[in-house]
PyMOL commands that place a pseudoatom at each C-alpha (Angstrom):
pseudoatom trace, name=CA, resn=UNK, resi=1, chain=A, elem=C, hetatm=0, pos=[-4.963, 6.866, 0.098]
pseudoatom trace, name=CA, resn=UNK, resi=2, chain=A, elem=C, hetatm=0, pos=[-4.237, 10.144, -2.246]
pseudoatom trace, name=CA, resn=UNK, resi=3, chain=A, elem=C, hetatm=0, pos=[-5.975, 12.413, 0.877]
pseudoatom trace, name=CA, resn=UNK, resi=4, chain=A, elem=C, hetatm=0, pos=[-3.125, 11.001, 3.385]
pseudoatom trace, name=CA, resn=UNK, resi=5, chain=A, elem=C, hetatm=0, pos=[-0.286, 11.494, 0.591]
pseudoatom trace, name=CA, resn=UNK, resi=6, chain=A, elem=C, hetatm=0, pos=[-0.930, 14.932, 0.167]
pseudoatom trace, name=CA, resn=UNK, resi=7, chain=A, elem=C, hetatm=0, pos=[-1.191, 15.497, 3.939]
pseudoatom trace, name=CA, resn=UNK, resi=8, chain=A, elem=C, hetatm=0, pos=[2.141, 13.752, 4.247]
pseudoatom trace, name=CA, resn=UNK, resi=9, chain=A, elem=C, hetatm=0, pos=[4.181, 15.792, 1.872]
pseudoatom trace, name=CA, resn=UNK, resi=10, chain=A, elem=C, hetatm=0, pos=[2.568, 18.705, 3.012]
pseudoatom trace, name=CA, resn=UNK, resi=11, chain=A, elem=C, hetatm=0, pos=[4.364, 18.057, 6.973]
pseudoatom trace, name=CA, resn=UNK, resi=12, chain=A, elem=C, hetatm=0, pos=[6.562, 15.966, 6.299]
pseudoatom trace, name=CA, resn=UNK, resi=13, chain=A, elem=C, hetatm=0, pos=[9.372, 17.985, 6.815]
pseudoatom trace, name=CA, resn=UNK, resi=14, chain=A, elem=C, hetatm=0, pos=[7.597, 19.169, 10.345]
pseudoatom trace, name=CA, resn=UNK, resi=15, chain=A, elem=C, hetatm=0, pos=[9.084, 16.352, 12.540]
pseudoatom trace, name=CA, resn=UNK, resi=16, chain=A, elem=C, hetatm=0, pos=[5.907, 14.802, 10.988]
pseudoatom trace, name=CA, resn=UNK, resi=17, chain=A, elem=C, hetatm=0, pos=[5.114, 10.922, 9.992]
pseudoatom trace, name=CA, resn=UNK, resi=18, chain=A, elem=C, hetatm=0, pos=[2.579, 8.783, 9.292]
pseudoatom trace, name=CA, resn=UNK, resi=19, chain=A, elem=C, hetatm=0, pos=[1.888, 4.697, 10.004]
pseudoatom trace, name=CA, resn=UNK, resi=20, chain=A, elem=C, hetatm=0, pos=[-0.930, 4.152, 8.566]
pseudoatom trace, name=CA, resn=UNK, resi=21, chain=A, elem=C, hetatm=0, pos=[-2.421, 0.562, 10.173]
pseudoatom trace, name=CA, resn=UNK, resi=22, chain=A, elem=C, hetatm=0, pos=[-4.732, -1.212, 7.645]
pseudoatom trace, name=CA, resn=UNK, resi=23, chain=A, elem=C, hetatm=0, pos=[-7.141, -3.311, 9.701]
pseudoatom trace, name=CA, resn=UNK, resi=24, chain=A, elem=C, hetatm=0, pos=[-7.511, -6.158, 7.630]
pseudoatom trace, name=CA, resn=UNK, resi=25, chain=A, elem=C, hetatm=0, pos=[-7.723, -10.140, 8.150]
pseudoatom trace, name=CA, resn=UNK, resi=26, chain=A, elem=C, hetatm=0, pos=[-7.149, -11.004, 5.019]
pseudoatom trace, name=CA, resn=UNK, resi=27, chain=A, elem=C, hetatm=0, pos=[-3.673, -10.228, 4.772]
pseudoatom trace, name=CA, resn=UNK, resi=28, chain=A, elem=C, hetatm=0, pos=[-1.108, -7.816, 2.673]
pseudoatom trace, name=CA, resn=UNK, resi=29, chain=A, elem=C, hetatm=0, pos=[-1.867, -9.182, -1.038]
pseudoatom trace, name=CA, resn=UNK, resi=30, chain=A, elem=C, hetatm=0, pos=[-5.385, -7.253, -0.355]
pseudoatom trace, name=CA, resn=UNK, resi=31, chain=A, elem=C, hetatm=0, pos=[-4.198, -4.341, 1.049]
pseudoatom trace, name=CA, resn=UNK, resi=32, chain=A, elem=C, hetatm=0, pos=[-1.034, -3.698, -1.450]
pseudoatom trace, name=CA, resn=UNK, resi=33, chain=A, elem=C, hetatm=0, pos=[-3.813, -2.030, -4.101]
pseudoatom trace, name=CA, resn=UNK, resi=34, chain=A, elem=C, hetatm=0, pos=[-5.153, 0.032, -2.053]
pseudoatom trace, name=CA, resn=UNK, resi=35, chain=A, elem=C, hetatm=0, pos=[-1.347, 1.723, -0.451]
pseudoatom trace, name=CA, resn=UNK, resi=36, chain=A, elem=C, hetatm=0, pos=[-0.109, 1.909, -3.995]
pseudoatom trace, name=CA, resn=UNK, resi=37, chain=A, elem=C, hetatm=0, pos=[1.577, 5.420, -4.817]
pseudoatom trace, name=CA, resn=UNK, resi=38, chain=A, elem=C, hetatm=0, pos=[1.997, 6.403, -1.215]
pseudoatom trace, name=CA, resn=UNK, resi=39, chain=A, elem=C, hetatm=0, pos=[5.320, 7.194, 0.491]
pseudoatom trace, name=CA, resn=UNK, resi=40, chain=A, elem=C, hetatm=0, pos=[4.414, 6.594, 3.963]
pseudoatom trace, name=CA, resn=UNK, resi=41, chain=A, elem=C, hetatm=0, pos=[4.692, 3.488, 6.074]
pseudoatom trace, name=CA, resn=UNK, resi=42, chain=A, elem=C, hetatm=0, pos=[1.703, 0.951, 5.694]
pseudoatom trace, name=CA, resn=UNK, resi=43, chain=A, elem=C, hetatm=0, pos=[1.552, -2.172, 8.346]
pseudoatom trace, name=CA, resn=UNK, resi=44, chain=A, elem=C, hetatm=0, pos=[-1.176, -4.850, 8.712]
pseudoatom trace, name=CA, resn=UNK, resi=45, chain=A, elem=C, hetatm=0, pos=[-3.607, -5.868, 11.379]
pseudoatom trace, name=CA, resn=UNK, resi=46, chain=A, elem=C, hetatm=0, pos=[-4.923, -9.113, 10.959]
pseudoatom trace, name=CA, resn=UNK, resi=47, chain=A, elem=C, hetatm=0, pos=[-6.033, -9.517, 14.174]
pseudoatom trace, name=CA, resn=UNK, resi=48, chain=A, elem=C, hetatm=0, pos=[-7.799, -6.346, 15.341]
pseudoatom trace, name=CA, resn=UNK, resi=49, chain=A, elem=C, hetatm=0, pos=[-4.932, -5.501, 17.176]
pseudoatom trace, name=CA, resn=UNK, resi=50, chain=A, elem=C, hetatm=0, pos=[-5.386, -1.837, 17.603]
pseudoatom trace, name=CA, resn=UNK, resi=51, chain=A, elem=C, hetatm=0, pos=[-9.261, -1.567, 17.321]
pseudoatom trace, name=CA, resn=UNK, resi=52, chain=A, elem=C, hetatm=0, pos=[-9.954, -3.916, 20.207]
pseudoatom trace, name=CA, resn=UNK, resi=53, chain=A, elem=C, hetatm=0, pos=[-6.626, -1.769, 22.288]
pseudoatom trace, name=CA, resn=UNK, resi=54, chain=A, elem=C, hetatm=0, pos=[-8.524, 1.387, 21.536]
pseudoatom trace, name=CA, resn=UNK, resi=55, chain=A, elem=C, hetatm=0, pos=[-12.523, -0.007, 21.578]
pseudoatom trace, name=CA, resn=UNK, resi=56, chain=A, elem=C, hetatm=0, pos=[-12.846, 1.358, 17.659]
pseudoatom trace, name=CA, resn=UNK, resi=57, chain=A, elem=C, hetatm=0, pos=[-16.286, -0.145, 16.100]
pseudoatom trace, name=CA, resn=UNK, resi=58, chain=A, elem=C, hetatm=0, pos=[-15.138, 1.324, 12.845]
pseudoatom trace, name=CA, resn=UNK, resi=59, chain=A, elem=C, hetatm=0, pos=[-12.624, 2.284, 10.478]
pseudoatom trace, name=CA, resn=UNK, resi=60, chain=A, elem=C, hetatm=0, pos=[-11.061, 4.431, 9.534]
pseudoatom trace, name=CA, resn=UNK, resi=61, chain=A, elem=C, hetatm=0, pos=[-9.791, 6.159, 13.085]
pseudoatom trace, name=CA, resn=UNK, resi=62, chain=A, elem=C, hetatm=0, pos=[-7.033, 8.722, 13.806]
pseudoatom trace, name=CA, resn=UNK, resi=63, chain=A, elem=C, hetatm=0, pos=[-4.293, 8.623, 16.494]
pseudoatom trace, name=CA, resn=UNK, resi=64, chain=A, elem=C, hetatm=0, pos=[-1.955, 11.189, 16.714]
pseudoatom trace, name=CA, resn=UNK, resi=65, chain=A, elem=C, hetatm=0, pos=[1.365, 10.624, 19.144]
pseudoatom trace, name=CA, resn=UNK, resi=66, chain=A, elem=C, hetatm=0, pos=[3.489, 13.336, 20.098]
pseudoatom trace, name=CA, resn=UNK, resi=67, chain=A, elem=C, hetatm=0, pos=[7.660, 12.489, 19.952]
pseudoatom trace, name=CA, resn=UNK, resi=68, chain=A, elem=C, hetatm=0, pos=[7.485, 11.632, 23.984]
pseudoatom trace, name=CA, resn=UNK, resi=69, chain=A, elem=C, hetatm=0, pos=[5.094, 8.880, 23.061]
pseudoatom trace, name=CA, resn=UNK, resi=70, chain=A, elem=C, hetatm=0, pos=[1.596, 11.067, 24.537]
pseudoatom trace, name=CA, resn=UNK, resi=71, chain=A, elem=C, hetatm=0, pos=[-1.444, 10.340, 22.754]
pseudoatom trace, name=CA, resn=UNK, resi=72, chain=A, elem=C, hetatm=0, pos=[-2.443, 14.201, 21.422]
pseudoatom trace, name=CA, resn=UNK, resi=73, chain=A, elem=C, hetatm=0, pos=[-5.626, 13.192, 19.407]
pseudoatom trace, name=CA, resn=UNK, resi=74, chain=A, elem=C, hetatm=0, pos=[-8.183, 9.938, 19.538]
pseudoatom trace, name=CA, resn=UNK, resi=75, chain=A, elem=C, hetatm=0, pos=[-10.839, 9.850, 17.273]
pseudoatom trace, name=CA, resn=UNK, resi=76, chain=A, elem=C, hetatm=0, pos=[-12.746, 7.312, 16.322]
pseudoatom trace, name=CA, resn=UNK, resi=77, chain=A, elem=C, hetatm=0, pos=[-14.373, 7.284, 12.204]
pseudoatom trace, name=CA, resn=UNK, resi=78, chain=A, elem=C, hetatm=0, pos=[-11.330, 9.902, 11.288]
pseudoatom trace, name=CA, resn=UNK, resi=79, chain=A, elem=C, hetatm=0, pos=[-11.551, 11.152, 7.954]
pseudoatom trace, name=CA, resn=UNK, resi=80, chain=A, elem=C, hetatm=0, pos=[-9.055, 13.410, 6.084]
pseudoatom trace, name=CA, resn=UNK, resi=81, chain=A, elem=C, hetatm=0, pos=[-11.671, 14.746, 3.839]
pseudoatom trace, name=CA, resn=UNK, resi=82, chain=A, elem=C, hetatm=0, pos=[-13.410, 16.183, 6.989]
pseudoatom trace, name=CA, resn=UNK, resi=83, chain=A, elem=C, hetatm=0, pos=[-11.881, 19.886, 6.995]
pseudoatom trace, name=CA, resn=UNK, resi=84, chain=A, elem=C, hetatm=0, pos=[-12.470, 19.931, 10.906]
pseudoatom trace, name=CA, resn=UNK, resi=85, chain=A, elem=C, hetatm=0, pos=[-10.150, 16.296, 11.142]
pseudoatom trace, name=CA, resn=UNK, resi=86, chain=A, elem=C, hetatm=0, pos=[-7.156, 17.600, 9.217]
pseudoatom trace, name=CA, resn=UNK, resi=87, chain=A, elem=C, hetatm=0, pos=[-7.279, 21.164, 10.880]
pseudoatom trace, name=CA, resn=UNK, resi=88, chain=A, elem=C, hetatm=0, pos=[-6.843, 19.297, 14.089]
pseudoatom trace, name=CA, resn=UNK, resi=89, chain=A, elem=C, hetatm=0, pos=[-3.784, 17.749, 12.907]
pseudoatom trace, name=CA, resn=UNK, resi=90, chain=A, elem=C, hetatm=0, pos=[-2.022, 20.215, 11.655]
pseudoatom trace, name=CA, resn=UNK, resi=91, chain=A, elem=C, hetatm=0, pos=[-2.874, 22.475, 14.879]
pseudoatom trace, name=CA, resn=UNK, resi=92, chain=A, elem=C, hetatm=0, pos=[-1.244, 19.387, 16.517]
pseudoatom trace, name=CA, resn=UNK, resi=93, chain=A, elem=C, hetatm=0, pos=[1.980, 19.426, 14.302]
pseudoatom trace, name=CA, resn=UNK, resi=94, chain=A, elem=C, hetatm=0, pos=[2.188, 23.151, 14.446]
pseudoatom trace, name=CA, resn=UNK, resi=95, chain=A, elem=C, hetatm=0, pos=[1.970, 23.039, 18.065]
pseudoatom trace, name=CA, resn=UNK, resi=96, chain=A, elem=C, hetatm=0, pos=[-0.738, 25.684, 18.011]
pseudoatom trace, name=CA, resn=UNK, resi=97, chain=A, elem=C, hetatm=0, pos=[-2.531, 23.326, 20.678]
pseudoatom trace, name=CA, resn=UNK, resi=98, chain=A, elem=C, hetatm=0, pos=[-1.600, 20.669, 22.600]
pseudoatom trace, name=CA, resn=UNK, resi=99, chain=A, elem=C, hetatm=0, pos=[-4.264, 18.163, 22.548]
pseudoatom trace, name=CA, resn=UNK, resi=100, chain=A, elem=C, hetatm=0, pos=[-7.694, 17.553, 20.543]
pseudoatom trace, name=CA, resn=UNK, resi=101, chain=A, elem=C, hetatm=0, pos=[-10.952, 15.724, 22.147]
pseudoatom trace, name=CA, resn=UNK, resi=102, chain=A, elem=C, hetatm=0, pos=[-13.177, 15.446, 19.818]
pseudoatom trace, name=CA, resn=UNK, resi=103, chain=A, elem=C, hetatm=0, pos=[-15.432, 13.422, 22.148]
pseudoatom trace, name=CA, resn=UNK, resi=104, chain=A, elem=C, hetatm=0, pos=[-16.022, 11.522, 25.510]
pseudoatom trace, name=CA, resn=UNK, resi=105, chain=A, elem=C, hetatm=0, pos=[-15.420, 7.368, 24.876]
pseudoatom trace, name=CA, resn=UNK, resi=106, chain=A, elem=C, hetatm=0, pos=[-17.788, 5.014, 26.579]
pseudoatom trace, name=CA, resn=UNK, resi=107, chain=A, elem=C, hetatm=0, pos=[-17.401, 2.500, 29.278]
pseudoatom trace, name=CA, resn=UNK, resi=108, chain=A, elem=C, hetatm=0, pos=[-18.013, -0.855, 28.989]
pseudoatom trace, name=CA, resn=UNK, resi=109, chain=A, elem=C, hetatm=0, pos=[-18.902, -3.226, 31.975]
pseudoatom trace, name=CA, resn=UNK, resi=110, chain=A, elem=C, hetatm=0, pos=[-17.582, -6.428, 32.685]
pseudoatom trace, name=CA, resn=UNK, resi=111, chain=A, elem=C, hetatm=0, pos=[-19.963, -8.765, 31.164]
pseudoatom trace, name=CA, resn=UNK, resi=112, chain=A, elem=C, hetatm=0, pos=[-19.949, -6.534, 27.789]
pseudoatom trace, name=CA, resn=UNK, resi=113, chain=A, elem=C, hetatm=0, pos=[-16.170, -7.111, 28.248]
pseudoatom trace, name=CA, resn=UNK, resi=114, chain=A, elem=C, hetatm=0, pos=[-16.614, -11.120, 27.967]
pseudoatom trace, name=CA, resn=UNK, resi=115, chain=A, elem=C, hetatm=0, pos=[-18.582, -10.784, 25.458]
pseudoatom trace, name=CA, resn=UNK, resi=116, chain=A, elem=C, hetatm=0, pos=[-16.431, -8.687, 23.115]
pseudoatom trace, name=CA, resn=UNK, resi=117, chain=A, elem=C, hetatm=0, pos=[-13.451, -10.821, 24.040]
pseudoatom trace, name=CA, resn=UNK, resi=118, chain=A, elem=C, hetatm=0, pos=[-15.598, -13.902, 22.939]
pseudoatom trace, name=CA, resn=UNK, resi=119, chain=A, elem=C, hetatm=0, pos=[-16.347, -12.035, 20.078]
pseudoatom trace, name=CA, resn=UNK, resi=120, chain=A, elem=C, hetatm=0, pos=[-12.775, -11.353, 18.982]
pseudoatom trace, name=CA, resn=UNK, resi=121, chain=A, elem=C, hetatm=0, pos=[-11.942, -15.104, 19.595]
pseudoatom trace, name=CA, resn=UNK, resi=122, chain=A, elem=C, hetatm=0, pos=[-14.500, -16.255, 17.176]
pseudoatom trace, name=CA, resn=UNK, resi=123, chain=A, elem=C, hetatm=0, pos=[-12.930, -13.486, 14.825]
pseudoatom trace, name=CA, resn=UNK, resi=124, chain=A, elem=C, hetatm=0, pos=[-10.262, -14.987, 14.993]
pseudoatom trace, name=CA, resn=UNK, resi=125, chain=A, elem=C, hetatm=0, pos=[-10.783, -18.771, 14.564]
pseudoatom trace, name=CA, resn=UNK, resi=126, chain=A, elem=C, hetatm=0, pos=[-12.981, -17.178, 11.247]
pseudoatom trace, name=CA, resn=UNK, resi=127, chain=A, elem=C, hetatm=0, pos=[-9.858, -15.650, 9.588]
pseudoatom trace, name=CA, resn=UNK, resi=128, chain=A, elem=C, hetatm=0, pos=[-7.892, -19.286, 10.415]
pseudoatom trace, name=CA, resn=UNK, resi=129, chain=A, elem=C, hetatm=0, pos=[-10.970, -20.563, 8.782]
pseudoatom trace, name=CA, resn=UNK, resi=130, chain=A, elem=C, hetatm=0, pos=[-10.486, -18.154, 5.824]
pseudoatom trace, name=CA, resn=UNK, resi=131, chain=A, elem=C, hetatm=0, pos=[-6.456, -18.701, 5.046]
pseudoatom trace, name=CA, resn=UNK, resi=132, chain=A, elem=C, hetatm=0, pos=[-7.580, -22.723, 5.085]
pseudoatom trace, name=CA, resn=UNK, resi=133, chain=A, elem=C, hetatm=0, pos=[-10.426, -21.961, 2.407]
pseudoatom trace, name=CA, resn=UNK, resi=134, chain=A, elem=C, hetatm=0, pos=[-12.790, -23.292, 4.622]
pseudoatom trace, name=CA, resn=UNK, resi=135, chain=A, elem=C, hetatm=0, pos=[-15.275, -20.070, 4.015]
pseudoatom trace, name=CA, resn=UNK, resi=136, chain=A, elem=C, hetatm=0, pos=[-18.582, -21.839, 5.327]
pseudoatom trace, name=CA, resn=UNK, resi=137, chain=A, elem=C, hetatm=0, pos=[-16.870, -22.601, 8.534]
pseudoatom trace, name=CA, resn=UNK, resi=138, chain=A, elem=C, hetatm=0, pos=[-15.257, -18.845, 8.423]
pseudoatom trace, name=CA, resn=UNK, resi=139, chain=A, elem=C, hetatm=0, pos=[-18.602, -17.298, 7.755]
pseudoatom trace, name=CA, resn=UNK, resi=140, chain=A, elem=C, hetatm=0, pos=[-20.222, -19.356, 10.663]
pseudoatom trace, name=CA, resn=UNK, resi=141, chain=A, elem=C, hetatm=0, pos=[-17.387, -18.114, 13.224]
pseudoatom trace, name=CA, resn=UNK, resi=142, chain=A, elem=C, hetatm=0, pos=[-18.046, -14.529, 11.878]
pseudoatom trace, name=CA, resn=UNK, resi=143, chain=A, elem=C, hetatm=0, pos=[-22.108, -14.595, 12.159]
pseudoatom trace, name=CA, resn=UNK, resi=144, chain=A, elem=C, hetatm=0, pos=[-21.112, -15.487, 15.758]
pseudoatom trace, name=CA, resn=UNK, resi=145, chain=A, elem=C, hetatm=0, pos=[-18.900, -12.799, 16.371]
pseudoatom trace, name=CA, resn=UNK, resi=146, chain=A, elem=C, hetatm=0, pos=[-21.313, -10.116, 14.440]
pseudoatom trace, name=CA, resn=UNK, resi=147, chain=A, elem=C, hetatm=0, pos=[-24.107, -11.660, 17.015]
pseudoatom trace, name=CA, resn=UNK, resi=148, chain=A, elem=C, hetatm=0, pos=[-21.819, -10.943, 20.143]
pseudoatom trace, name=CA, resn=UNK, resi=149, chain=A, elem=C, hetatm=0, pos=[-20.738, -7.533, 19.122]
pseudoatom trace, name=CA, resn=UNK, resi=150, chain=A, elem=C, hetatm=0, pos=[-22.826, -5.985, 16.380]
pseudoatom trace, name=CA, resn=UNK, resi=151, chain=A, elem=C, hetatm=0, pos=[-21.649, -2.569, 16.360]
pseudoatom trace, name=CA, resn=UNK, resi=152, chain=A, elem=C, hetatm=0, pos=[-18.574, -3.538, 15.497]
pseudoatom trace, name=CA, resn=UNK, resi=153, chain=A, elem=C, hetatm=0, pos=[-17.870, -2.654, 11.768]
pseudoatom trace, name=CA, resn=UNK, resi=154, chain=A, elem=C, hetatm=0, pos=[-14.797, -4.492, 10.952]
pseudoatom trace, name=CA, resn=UNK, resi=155, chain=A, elem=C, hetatm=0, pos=[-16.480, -8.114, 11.509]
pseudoatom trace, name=CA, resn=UNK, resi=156, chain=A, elem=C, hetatm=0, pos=[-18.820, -7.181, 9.257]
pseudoatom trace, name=CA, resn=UNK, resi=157, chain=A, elem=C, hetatm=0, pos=[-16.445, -5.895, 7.054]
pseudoatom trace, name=CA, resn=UNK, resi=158, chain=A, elem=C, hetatm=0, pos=[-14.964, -9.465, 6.811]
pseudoatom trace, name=CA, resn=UNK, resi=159, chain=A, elem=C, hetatm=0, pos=[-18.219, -11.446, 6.615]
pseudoatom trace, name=CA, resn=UNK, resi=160, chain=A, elem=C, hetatm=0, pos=[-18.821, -8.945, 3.155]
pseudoatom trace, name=CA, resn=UNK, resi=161, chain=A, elem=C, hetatm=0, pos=[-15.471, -9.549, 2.067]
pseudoatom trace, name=CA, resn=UNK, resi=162, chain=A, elem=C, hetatm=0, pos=[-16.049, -13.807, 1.966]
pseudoatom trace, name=CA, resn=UNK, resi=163, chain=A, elem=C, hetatm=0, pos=[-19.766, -12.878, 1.080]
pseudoatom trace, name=CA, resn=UNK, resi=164, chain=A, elem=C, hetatm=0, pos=[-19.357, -10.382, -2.246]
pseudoatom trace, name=CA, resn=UNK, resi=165, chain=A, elem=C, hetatm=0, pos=[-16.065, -10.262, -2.765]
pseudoatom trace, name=CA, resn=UNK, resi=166, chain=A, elem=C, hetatm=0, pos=[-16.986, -8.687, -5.929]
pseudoatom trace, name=CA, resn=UNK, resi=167, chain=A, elem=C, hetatm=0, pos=[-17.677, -5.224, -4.249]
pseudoatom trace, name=CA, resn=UNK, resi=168, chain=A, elem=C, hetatm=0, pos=[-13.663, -5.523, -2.685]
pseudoatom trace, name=CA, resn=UNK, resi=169, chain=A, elem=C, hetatm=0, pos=[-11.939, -5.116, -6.204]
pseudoatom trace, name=CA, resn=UNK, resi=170, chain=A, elem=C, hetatm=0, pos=[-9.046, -1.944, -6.611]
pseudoatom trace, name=CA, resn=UNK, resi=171, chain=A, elem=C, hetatm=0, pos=[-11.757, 0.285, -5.922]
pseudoatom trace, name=CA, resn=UNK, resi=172, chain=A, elem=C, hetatm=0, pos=[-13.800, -0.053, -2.827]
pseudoatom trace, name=CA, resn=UNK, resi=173, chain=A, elem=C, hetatm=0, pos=[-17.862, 0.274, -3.068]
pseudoatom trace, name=CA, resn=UNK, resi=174, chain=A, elem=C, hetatm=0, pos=[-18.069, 2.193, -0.100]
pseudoatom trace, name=CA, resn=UNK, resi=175, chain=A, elem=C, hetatm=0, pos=[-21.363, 3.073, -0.617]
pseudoatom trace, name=CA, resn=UNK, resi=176, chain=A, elem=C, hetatm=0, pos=[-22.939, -0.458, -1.494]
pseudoatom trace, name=CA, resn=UNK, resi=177, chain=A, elem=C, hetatm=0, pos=[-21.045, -1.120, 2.372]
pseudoatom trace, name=CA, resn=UNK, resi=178, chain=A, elem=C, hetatm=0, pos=[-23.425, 1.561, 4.179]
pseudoatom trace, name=CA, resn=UNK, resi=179, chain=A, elem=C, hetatm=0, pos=[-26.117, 0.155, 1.941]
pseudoatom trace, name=CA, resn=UNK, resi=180, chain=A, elem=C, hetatm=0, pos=[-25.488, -3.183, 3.322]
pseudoatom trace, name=CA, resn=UNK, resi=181, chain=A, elem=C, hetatm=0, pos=[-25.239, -2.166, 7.280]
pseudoatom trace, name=CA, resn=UNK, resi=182, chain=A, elem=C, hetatm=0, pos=[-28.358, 0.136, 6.886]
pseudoatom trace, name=CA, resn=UNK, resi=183, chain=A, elem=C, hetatm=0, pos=[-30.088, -3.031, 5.609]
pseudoatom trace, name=CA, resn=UNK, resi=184, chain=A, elem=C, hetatm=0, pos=[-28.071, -5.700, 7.981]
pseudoatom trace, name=CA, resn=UNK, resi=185, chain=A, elem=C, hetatm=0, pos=[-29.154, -3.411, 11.334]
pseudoatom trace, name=CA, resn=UNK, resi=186, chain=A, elem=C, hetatm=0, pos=[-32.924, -2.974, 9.867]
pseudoatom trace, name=CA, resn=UNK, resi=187, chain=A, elem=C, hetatm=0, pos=[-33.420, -6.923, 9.877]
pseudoatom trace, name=CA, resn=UNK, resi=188, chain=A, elem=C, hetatm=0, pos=[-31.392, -6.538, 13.565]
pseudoatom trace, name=CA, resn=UNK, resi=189, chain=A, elem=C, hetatm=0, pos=[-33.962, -4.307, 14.765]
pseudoatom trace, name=CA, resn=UNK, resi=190, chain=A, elem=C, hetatm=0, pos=[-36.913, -6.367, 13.297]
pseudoatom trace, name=CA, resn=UNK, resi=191, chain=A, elem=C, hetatm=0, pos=[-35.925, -9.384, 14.738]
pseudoatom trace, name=CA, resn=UNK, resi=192, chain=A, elem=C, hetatm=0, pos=[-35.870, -7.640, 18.375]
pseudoatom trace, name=CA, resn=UNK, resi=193, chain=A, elem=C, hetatm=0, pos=[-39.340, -6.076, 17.564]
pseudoatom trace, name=CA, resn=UNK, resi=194, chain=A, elem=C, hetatm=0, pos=[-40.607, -9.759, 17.204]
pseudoatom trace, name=CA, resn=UNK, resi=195, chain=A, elem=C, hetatm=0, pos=[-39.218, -10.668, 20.664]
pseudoatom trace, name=CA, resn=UNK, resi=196, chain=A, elem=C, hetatm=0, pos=[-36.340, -12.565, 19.374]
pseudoatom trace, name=CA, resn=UNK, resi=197, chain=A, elem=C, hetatm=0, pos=[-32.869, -12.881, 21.432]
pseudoatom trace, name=CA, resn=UNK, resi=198, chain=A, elem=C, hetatm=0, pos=[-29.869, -13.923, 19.347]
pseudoatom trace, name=CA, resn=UNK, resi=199, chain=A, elem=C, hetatm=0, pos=[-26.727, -15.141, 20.260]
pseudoatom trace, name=CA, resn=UNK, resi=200, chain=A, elem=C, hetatm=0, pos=[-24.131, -17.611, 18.650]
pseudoatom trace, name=CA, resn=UNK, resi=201, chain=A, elem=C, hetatm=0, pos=[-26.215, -20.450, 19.135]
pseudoatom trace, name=CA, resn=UNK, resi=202, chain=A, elem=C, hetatm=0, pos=[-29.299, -19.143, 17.336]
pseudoatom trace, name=CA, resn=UNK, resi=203, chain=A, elem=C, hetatm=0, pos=[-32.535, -16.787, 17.546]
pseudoatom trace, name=CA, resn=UNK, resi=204, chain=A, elem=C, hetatm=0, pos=[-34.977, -17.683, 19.979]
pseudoatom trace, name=CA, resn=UNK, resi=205, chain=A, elem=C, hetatm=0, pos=[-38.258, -16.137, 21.477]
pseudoatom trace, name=CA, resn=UNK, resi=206, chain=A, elem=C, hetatm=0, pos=[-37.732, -13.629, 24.839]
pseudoatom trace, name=CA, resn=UNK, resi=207, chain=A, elem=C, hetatm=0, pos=[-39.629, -15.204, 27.722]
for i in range(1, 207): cmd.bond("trace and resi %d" % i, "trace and resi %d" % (i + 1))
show_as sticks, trace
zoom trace
C-alpha cells in the first residue's frame, strides 16, 4: 500500500488517520505481505463485515469519518491513484469542504435483500469450508453465493483465490483478475442469451 503511506505521512500530523480494513476471508497470514512497510493501522474482515454494512460490490472503497463520528465521504471502487479521490480527501482534512458525494447509491428491495443475505451465508459456510481444507466443498458454497449475488466482487475474489492461488503471491495480478471477471460475466451473459436461469441449485431452461 506505498500510495496510502505517502498519503499518511503527508496528514498525519492534520488530526489525520487511517484504518485501513482488508476484506479478506482468508485470514491475516495473507494479508501481512501485502501491509508490509506501512505505519498505519491494518485490521481484517473475514466476514464481509463492512462491505455487506455499506452494500460495496468491490474493493477497494473509501470512507472518510470526521472526529464527531459523521460519515464526510462514501465511495465505492476508491482509488488513491485517482487524482480526483485523493483531492477529495485532503479537501476533507483541510476542511476546505465539508462533505464529498461522489454519487447516488442504489436501493435494493426486499427480495434482493434475501437473496444477498443468503448469499453472504453461503460465503460464509465457504470460508469454514476453506480453514477445514475442505476446498471442493468451499468452492461449491462460493459458486452458490457468486449465483445469488454476481456483482459482488469479493466472492469472486475468494473463489480465484482457492481456484489459482498462483496469481495471489506478494504481488497481486490485478490485471489477470479483470481478465478473469470480463471472461466470468461473458459466459454469465451467454448463458441468459440461451434462456437459462441459474441459481444455487443449478442452470435450467426459462419457461
Amino acid at each position: 500500500m506505498p500510495g496510502w503511506q505517502k498519503v499518511y505521512e503527508q496528514n498525519k500530523d492534520k488530526n489525520f488517520e487511517i484504518l485501513s480494513v482488508a476484506v479478506d476471508g482468508q485470514g491475516a497470514e495473507v494479508v501481512r505481505p501485502h501491509v508490509k512497510g506501512t505505519t498505519f493501522t491494518t485490521v481484517v474482515d473475514q466476514n464481509n463485515t463492512l462491505v455487506n454494512l455499506f452494500h460495496f460490490k468491490i474493493v477497494p472503497n473509501g470512507i472518510f469519518i470526521d472526529e464527531n463520528g459523521t460519515i464526510r465521504l462514501l465511495k465505492e471502487g476508491f482509488h488513491v491513484d485517482t487524482p480526483e479521490h485523493i483531492q477529495a480527501v485532503e479537501q476533507l482534512i483541510n476542511k476546505e469542504v465539508e462533505k464529498v458525494e461522489f454519487e447516488e447509491w442504489s436501493t435494493r428491495n426486499a427480495e434482493s435483500d434475501l437473496q444477498i443475505q443468503l448469499a453472504q451465508t453461503k460465503f460464509k459456510l465457504g470460508m469454514e469450508y476453506v480453514k477445514q481444507e475442505r476446498n471442493e466443498e468451499a468452492l461449491r458454497e462460493l459458486d452458490d453465493a457468486v449465483l445469488l449475488d454476481p456483482d459482488n466482487f469479493t466472492i469472486r475474489k475468494q473463489r480465484w483465490y482457492i481456484r489459482y492461488p498462483e496469481k495471489f503471491g506478494q504481488e497481486i495480478d490485478f490485471e489477470w483478475q479483470k481478465g478473469q471477471l470480463k471472461k466470468e460475466k461473458a459466459e454469465e451473459e451467454m448463458r441468459r442469451n440461451q434462456g437459462l436461469v441459474c441459481g444455487p441449485d443449478g442452470c435450467f431452461i426459462a419457461n
